[in-house]
PLY file of the C-alpha trace (Angstrom):
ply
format ascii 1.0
element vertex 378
property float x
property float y
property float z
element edge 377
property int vertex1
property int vertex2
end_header
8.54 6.63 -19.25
9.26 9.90 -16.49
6.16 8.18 -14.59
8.56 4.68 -14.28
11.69 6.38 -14.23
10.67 8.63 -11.04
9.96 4.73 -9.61
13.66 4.54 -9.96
15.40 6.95 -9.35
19.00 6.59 -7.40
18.35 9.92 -5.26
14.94 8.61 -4.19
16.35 5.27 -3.23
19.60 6.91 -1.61
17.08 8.83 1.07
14.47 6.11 1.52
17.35 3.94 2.33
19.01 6.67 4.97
15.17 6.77 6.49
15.01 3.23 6.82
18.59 3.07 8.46
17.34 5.79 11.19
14.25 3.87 11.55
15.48 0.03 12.08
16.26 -0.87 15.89
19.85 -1.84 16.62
18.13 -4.36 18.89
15.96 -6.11 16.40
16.40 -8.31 13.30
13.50 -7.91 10.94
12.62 -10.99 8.06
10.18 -9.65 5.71
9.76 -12.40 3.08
8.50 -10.93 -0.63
6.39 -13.09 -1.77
6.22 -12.64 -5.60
9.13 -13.32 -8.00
8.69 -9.78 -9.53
9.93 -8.28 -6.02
12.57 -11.01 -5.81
13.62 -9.71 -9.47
13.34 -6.22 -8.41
15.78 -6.75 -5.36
18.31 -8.76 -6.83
18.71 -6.42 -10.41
19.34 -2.96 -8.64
20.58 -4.38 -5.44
18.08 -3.48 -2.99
19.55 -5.45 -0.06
22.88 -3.26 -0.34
21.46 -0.02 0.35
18.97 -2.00 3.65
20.91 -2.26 7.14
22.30 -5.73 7.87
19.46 -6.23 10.42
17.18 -6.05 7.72
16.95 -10.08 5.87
14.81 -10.26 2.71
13.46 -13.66 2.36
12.47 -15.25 -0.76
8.85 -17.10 -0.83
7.04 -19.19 -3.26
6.12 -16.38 -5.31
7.32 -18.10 -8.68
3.89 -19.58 -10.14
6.10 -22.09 -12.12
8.49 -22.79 -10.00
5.78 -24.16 -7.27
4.22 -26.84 -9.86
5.11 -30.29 -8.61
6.81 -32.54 -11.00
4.07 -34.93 -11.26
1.86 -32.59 -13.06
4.62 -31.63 -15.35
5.13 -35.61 -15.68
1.52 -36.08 -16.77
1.48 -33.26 -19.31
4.87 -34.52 -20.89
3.43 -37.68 -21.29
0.10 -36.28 -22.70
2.14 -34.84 -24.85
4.54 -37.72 -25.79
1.12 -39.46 -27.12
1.02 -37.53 -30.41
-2.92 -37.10 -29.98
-2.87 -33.56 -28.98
-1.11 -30.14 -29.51
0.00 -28.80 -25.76
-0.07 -25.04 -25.68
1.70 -23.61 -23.21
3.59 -20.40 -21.96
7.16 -20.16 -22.45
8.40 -20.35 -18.90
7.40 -23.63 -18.18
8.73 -25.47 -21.33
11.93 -26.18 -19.86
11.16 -26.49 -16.41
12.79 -30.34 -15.20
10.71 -33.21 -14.65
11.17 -36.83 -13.44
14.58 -38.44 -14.89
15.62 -34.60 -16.81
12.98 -34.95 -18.83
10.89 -31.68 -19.98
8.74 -30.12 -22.46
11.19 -29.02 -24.39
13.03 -32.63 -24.13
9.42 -33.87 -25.47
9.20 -31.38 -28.26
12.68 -32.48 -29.56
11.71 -35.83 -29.79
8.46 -34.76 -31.78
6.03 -34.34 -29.67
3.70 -31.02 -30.91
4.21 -28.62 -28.21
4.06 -24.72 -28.83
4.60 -21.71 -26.92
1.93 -19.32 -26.37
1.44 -15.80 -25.40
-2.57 -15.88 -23.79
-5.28 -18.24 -23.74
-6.57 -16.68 -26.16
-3.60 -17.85 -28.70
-5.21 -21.34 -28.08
-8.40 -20.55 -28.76
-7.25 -19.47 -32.10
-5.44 -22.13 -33.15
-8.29 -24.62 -32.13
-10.57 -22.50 -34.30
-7.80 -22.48 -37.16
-7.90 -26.29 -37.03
-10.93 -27.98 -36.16
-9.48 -31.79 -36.55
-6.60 -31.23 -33.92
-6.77 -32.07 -30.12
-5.51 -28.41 -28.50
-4.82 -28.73 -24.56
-3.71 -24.82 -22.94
-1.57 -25.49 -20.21
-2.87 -23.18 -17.84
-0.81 -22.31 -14.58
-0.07 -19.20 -12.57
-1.50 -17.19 -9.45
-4.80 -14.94 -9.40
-3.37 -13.21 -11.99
-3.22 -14.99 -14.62
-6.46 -17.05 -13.97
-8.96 -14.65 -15.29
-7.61 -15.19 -19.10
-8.29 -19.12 -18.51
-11.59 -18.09 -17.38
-12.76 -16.14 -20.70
-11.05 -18.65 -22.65
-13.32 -22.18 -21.09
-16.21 -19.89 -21.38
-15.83 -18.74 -25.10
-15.42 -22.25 -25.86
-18.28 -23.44 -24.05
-19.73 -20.31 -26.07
-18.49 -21.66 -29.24
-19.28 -25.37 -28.50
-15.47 -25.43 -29.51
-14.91 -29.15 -28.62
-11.32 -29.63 -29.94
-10.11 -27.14 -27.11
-9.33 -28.23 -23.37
-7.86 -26.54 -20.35
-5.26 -28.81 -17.99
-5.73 -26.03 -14.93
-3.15 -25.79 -12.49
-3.68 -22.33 -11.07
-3.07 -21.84 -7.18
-4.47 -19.10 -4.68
-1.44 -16.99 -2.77
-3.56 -16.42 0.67
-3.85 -20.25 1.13
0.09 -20.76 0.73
1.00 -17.64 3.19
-1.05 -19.24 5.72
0.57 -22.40 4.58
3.98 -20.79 5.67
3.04 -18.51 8.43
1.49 -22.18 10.10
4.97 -24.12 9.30
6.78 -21.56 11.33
5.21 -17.98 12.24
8.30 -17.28 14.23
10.11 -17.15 10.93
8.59 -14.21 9.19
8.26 -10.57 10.96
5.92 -9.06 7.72
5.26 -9.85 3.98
6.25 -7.80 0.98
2.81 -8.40 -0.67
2.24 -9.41 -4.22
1.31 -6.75 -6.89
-0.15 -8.43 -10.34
-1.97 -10.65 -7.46
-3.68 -8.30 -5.54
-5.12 -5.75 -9.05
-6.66 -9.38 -9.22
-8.00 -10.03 -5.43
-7.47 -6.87 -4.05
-6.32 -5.93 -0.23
-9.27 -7.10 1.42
-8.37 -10.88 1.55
-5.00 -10.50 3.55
-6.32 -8.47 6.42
-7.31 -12.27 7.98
-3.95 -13.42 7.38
-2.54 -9.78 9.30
-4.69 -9.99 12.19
-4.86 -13.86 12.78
-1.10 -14.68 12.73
0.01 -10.73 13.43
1.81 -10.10 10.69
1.68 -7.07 8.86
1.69 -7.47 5.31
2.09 -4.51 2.54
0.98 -4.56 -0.77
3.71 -3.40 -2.92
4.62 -2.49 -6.62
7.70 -3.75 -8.37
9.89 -0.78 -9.07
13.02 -0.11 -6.50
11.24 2.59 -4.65
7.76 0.85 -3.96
10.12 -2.43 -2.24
11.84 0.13 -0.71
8.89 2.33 0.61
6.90 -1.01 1.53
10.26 -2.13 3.68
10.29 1.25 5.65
5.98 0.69 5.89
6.65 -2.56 7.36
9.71 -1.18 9.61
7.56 0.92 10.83
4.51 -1.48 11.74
6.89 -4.05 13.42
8.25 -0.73 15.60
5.47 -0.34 16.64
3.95 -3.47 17.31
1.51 -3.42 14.45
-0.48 -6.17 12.12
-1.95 -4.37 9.28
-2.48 -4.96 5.70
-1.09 -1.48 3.87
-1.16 -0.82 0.53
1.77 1.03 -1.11
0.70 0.12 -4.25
-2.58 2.56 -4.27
-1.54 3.44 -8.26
-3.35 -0.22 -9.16
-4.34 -2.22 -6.36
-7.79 -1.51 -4.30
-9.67 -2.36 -1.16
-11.64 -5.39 -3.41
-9.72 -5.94 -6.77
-11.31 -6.38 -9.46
-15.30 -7.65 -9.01
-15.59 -8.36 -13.00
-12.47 -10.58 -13.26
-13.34 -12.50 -9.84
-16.79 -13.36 -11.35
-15.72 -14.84 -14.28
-13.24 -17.06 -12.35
-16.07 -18.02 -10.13
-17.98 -19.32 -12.62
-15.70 -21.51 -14.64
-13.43 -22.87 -11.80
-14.09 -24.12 -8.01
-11.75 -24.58 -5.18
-9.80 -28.24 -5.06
-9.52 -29.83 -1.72
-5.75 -29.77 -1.85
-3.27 -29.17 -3.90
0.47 -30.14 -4.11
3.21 -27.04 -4.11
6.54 -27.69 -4.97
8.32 -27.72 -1.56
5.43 -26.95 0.74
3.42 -30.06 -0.16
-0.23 -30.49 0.07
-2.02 -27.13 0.91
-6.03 -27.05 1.46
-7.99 -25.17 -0.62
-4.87 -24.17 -2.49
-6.01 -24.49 -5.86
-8.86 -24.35 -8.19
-10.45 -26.92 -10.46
-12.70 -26.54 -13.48
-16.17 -26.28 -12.73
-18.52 -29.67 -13.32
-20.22 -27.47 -15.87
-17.45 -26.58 -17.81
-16.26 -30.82 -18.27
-16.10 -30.81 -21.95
-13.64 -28.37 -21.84
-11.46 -29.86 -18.71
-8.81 -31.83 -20.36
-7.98 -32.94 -17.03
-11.12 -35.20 -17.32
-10.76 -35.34 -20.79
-8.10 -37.54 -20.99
-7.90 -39.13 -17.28
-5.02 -37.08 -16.45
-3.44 -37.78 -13.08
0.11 -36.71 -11.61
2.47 -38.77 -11.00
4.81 -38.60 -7.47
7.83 -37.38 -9.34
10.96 -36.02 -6.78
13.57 -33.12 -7.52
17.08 -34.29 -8.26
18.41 -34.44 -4.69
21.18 -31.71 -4.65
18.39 -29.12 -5.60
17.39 -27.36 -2.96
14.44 -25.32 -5.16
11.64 -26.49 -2.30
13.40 -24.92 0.46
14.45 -21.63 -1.31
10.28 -21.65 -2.11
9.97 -22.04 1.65
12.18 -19.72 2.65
14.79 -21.79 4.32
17.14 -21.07 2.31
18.76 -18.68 -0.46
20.37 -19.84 -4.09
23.74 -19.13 -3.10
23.44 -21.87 -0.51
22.82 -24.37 -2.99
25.28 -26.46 -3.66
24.96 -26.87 -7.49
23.88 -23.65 -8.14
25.81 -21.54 -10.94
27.72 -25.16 -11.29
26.07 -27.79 -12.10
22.21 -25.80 -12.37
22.89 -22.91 -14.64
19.70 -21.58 -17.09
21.15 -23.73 -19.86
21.41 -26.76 -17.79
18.53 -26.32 -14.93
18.33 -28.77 -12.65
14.96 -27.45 -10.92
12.76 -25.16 -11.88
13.41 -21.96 -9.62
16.32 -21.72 -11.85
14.00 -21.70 -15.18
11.48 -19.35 -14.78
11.73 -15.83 -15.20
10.35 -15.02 -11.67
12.49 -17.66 -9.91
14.64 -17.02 -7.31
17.76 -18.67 -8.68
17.35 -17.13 -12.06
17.31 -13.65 -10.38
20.52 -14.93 -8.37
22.34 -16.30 -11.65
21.38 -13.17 -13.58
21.72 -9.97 -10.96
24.03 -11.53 -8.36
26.95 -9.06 -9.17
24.36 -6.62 -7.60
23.60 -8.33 -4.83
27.41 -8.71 -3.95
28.16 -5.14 -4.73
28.95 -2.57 -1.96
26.11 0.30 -1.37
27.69 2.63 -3.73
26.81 0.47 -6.80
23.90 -0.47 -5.39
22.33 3.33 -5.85
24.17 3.70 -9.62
22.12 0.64 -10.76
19.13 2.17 -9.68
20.08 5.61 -11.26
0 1
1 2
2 3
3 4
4 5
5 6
6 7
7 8
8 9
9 10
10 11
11 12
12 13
13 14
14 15
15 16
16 17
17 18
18 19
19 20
20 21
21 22
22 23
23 24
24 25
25 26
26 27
27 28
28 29
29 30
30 31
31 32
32 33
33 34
34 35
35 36
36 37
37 38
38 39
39 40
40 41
41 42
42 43
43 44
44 45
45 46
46 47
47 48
48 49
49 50
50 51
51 52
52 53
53 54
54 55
55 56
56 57
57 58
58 59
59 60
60 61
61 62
62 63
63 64
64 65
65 66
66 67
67 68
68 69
69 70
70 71
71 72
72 73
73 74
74 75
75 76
76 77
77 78
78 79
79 80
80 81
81 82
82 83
83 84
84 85
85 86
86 87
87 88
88 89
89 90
90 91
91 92
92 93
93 94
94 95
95 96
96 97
97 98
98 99
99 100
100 101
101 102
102 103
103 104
104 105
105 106
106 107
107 108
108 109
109 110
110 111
111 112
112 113
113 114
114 115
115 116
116 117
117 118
118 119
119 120
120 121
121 122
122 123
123 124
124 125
125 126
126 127
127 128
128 129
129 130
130 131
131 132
132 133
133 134
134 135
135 136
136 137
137 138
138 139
139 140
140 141
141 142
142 143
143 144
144 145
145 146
146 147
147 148
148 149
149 150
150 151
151 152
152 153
153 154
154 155
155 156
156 157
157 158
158 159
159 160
160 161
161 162
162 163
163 164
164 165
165 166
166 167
167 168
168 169
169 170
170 171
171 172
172 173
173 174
174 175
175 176
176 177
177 178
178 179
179 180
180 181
181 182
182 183
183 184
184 185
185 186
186 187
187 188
188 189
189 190
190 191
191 192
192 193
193 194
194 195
195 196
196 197
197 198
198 199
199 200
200 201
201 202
202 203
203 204
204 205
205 206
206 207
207 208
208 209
209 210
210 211
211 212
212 213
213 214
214 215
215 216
216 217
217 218
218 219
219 220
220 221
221 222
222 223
223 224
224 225
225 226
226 227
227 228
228 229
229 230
230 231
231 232
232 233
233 234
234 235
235 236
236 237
237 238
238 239
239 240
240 241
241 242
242 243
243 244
244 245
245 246
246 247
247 248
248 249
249 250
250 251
251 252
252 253
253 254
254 255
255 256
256 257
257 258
258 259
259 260
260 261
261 262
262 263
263 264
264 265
265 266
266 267
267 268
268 269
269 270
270 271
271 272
272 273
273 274
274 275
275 276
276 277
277 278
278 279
279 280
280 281
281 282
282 283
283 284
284 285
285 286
286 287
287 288
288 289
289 290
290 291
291 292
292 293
293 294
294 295
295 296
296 297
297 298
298 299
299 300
300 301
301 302
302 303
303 304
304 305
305 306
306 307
307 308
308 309
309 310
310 311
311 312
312 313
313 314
314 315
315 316
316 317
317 318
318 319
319 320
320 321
321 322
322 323
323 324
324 325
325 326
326 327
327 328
328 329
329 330
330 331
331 332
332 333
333 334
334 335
335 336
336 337
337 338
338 339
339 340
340 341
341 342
342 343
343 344
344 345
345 346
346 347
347 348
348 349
349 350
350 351
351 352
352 353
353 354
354 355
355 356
356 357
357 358
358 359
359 360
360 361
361 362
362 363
363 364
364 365
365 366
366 367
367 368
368 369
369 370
370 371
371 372
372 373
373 374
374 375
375 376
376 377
């Protein structure tokens, strides 16, 4: 734990922020969006914004892998579901995310439908090997990171000729969706905290296009208060100076090329889509990735004709633009009213990485003065 705890320590924070202060230009505002909802967690629980200068914005992105699944596929697995013919597994942060007329898995599993919360792919696998006669569909979602795990699990049941398991894959790439946003409005974004889990995954190496096409530096940063606060002062210092680089703070896990084993194994299982529909941003090219033609048996998605539906958030939600970066939870109109984690009306305020969830949770941080700020994260 002294390895974590020196990640958090109030002193530490208490001079990186005086650093930063001395290093931010008076004449300059500087929006550095974090992209993952780990960082957005991070921020909000020991109030990371309160010890930054007011020039300084942190923008939320759509780093919430849940929270950016459109409705319609959510509609097309409840109703898979709703059959009775199969037994959805499926990770817990998506069970109660809302779907088209409040419906959700959870709403499904109430009214009998067989739908049970797993820890890994591989908790799937087992229970398709446990019982041969049922129908198991793993609800796969989630960035790079959690793709590799699908990727064992369709080839040990190819493997296995396991032909009672299926994978519905709805696992998106986070380069396509920056560009996504940096094309929607460049002028938006000075820099980008850059994701952590993602990049042990893909490395640093497939950002540097992103950096020097749209010149935007972008710094690959770990989760604890003092790597968001190092990576702010890292990207302070490259907007000073009129630089575009990819840096990575996070040197303790992440490398130049990620991990080569991993990035095989997704390679061979799963191809890019053509597009792919993100909550809020729409349809993004090459986006997403498929299950390979080899790997069909095993593609519930073909399995059982699955196709999503054009479901719409409940209007007074403003999830897709907080995912955008338009706007912030507190602007939201319902939010901590009407959308609280027991009543969600969309889904940024369900998962554990979403932004309003990290509002609802820390946001007597993020109102706090600076003082408070540096006791939560002693």
């Amino acid at each position: 734990m002294k390895y974590v705890d020196d990640f958090r320590r109030g002193s530490w924070a208490q001079a990186l922020a005086r650093h930063i202060c001395a290093e931010v230009r008076a004449d300059r505002r500087y929006r550095l969006m974090e992209f993952c909802g780990g960082h957005t967690h991070a921020i909000a629980r020991y109030g990371l914004t309160a010890l930054l200068p007011d020039n300084i914005e942190l923008i939320h992105g759509p780093g919430c892998p849940v929270c950016v699944l459109p409705i319609g596929r959510i509609d097309g697995v409840i109703r898979l579901a709703k059959e009775g013919a199969v037994t959805l597994c499926v990770y817990g942060d998506v069970l109660r995310v809302p779907a088209s007329g409040g419906m959700s898995l959870y709403h499904a599993r109430a009214a009998g439908a067989d739908v049970r919360v797993v820890y890994s792919s591989a908790d799937a696998l087992d229970l398709a090997r446990r019982e041969p006669t049922r129908e198991v569909v793993f609800f796969s979602l989630g960035f790079e990171t959690t793709t590799p795990p699908t990727a064992v699990a369709l080839r040990v049941a190819r493997e296995e000729n396991l032909r009672n398991f299926s994978v519905y894959c709805n696992h998106v790439l986070t380069p396509a969706a920056m560009i996504h946003l940096l094309r929607d409005g460049s002028d938006r974004l000075d820099g980008f905290i850059g994701p952590a889990h993602v990049s042990t995954v893909i490395g640093a190496a497939p950002y540097r296009p992103i950096a020097a096409r749209y010149a935007k530096p972008i710094v690959v940063t770990g989760f604890e208060p003092i790597d968001v606060l190092q990576a702010v002062q890292m990207l302070v210092r490259q907007v000073n100076e009129g630089r575009a680089e990819v840096e990575n703070q996070f040197t303790r896990a992440v490398t130049e090329q990620g991990n080569l084993r991993a990035q095989a194994c997704v390679a061979q299982t799963m191809q890019l889509r053509d597009s792919f529909e993100w909550r809020g941003l729409g349809l993004i090219p090459d986006s997403a990735l498929a299950i390979r033609p080899e790997f069909a048996d095993w593609d519930a998605e073909r399995r059982f004709d699955m196709r999503a539906s054009g479901g719409t958030d409940v209007k007074a939600c403003v999830c897709g633009d907080v995912l955008r970066g338009l706007k912030k939870p507190s602007d939201c109109k319902v939010f901590g009213k009407a959308c609280t984690p027991s009543t969600p009306l969309g889904a940024c305020m369900v998962s554990s990485e979403g932004a309003c969830a990290a509002y609802y949770h820390y946001g007597r941080f993020t109102q706090s003065s600076r003082e408070k700020a540096v006791g939560a994260v002693a």
